[in-house]
C-alpha positions as CSV (number, residue, x, y, z in Angstrom):
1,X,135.0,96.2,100.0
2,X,134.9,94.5,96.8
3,X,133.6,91.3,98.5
4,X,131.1,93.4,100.1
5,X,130.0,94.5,96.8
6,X,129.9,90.8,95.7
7,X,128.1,89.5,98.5
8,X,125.6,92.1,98.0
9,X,124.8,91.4,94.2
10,X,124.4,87.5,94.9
11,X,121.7,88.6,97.1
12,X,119.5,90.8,95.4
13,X,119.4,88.9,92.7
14,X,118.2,85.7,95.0
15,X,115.6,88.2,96.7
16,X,114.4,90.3,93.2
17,X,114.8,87.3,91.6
18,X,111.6,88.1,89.4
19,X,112.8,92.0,88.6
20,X,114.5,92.1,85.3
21,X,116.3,95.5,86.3
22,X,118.5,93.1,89.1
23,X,119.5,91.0,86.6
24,X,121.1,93.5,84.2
25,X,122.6,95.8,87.0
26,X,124.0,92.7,88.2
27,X,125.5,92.3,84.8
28,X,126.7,95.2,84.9
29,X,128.8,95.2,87.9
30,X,130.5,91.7,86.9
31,X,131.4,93.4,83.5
32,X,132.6,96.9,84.7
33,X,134.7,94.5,87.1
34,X,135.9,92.3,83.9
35,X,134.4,89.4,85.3
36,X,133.2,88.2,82.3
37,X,132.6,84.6,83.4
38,X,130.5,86.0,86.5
39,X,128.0,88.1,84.5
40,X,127.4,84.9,81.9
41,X,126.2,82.7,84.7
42,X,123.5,84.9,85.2
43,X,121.8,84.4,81.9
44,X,120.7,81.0,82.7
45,X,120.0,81.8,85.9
46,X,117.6,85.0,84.8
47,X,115.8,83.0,82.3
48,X,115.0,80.4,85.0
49,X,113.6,82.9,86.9
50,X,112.0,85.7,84.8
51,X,108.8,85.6,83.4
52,X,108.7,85.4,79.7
53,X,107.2,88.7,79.1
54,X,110.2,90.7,81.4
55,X,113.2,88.4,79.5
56,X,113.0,91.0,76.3
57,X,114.2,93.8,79.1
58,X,117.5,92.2,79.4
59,X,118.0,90.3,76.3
60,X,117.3,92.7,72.8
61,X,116.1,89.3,70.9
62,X,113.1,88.2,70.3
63,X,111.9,85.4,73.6
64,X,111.0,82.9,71.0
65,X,114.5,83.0,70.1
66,X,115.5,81.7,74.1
67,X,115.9,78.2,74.7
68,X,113.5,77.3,77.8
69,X,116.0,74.9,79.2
């Protein structure tokens, strides 16, 4: 079930790749499930994919402050 779970999060956020609110409920899920190391290989991957304007709905800094790497 838990792999279920899994597989189902590394989906969305390949097919809503561009919706902010995947991202964080993504987060979410790796850190309720103490996968720590999970939910920080999202942020790079988010800011790939997120348009500038939607990155200050995850992250409570300033964009300006985001490296564009």
């Amino acid at each position: 079930m838990i792999q279920a779970a899994e597989d189902i999060w590394t989906k969305a956020v390949k097919k809503f790749s561009a919706h902010s609110d995947v991202w964080t409920k993504a987060a979410e899920y790796w850190f309720k499930k103490d996968d720590v190391d999970s939910a920080r290989e999202l942020l790079p991957r988010s800011l790939k994919s997120l348009d500038k304007s939607k990155r200050e709905l995850i992250f409570p800094f300033p964009s300006d402050r985001v490296s564009d790497s």
